[in-house]
C-alpha positions as semicolon CSV with decimal commas, in nm:
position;residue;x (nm);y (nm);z (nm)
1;X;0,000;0,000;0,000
2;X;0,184;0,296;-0,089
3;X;0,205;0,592;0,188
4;X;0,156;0,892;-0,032
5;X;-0,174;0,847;-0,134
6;X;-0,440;0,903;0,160
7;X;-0,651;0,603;0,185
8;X;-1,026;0,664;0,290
9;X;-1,245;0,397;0,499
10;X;-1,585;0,466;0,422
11;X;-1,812;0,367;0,670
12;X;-2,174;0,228;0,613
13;X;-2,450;0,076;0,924
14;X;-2,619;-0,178;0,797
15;X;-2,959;-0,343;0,953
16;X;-2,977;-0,675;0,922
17;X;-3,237;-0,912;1,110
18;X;-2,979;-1,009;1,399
19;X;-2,873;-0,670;1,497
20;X;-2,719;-0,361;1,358
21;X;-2,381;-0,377;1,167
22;X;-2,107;-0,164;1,114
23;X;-1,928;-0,192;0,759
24;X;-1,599;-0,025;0,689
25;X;-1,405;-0,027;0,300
26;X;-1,150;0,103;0,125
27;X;-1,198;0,197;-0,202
28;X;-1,081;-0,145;-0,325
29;X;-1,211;-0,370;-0,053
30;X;-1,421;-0,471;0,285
31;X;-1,224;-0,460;0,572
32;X;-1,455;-0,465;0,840
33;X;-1,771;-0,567;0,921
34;X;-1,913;-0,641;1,297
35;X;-2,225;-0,566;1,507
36;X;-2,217;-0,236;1,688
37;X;-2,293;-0,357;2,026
38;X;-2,006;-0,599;1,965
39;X;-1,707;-0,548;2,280
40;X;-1,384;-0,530;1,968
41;X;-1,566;-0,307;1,662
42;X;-1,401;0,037;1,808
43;X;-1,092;-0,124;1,861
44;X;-1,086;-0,292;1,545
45;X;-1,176;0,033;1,366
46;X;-0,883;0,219;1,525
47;X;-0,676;-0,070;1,420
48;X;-0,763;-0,032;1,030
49;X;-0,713;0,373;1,057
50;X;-0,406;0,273;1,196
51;X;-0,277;0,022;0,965
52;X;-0,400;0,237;0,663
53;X;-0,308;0,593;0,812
54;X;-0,681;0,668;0,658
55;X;-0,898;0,909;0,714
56;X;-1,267;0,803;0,813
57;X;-1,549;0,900;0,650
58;X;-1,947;0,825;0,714
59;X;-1,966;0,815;0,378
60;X;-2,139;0,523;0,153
61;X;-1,953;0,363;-0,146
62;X;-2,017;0,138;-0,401
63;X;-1,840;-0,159;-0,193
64;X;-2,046;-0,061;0,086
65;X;-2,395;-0,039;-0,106
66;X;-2,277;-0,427;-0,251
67;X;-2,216;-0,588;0,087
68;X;-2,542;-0,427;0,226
69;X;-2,717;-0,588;-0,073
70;X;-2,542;-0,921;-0,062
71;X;-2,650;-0,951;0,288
72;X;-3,005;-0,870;0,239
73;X;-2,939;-1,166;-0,037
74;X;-2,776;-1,372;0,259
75;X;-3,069;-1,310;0,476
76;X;-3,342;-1,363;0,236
77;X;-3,182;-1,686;0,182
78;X;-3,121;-1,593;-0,215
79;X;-2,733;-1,603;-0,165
80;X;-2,499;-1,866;-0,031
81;X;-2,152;-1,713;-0,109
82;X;-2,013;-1,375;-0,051
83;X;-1,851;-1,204;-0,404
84;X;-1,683;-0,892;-0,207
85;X;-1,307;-0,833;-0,243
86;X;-1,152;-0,862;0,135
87;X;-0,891;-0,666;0,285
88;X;-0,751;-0,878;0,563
89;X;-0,550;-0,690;0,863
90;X;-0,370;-0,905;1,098
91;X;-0,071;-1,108;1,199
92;X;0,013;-1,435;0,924
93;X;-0,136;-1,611;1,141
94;X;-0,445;-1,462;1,195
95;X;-0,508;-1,418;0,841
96;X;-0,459;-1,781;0,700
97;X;-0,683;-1,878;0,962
98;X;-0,945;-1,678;0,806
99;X;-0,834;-1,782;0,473
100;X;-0,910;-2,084;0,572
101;X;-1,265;-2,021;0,746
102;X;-1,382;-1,911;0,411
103;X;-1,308;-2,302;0,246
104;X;-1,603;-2,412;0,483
105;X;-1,925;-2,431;0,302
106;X;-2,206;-2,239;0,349
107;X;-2,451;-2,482;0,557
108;X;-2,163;-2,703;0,679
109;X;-1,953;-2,665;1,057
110;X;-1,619;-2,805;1,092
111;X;-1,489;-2,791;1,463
112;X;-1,171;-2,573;1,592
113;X;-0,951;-2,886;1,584
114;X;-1,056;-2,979;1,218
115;X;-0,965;-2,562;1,150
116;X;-0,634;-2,627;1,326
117;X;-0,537;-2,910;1,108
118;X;-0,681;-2,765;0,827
119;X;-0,403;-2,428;0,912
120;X;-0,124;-2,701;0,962
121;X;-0,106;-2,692;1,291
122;X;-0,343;-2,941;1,522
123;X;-0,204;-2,849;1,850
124;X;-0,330;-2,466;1,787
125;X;-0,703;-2,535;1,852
126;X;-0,655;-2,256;2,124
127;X;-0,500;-2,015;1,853
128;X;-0,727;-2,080;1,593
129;X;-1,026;-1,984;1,799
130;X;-0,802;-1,662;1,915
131;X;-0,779;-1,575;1,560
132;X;-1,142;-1,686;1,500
133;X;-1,257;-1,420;1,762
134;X;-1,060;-1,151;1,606
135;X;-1,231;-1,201;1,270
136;X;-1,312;-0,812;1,129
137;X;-1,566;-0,946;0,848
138;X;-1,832;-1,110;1,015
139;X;-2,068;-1,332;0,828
140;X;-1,891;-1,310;0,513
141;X;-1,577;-1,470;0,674
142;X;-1,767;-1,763;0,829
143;X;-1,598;-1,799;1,150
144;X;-1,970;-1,850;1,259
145;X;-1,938;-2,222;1,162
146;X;-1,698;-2,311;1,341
147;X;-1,796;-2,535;1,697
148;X;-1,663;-2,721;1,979
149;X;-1,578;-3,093;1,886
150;X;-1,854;-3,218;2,071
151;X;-2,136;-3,033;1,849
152;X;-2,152;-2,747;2,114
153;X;-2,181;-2,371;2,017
154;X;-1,882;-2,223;2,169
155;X;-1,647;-1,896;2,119
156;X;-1,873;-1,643;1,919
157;X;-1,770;-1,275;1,963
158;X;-2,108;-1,152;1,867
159;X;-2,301;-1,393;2,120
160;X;-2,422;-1,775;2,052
161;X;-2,787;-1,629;1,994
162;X;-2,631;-1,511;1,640
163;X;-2,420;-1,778;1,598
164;X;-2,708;-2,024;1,625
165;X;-2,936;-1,804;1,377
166;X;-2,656;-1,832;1,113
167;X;-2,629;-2,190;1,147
168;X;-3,038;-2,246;1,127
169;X;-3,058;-1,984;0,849
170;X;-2,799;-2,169;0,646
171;X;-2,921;-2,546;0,760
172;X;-3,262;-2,443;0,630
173;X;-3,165;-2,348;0,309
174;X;-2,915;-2,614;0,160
């Protein structure tokens, strides 16, 4: 990303039917999208102004205006995958794990160890769901179907009661 040119994250609420979101883009991609009464979404927001040296703006954008309608897609149960260009922010780490959320199909759960092997590293269940919880694109990065080995609904940032509507929404419609 080159430092000269000042980079703008645009800034969008979107309604959806499990609670208010808050979307943030670049001109080029999504880089953030959480619930508002989530505990991380102003942290995670000073994080990207940071990491971009951007300027915010509560501004729509033609990004913002396509994940808004995607997810009205996703909720209406007309869409099953997410056609967005991502910006991921994090460590290596963190951002292969969410590389690989985004293999699981929509419908389908795999549990944090399956994830962990999946990132080439079994032993890392504990890290995976770390990175899992610091996911910046809700919904559209699935980390929402991901569970506990046992079948359990475990580790959501933005509560199990979301969590388990994604799962039903998608279950109901494969």
């Amino acid at each position: 990303m080159k430092k000269n040119k000042m980079v703008k994250l645009y800034k969008k609420r979107i309604n959806t039917p499990i609670g208010e979101m808050l979307a943030i883009a670049t001109d080029e991609a999504i880089c953030m999208l959480d619930f508002v009464d989530s505990k991380n979404w102003l942290k995670d927001q000073e994080i990207l102004v940071k990491h971009y040296g951007a300027t915010q703006v509560d501004e729509d954008s033609l990004l913002l205006s396509e994940l808004e309608k995607q997810l009205r897609e996703y909720f209406a149960k007309e869409r099953k995958e997410f056609s967005l260009p991502l910006a991921l922010v994090g460590t290596s780490f963190q951002e292969e794990v969410w590389k690989v959320l985004q293999t699981i199909p929509y419908g389908e759960v795999r549990s944090y160890k399956e994830q962990a092997t999946a990132v080439g590293n079994p032993k890392g269940v504990r890290a995976v769901a770390n990175a899992n919880g610091k996911n910046r694109i809700s919904i559209v990065i699935p980390c929402h179907r991901v569970i506990g080995s046992d079948g359990t609904l475990t580790g959501y940032a933005s509560g199990i009661e979301r969590k388990q509507f994604l799962l039903d929404l998608e279950r109901s419609n494969v």
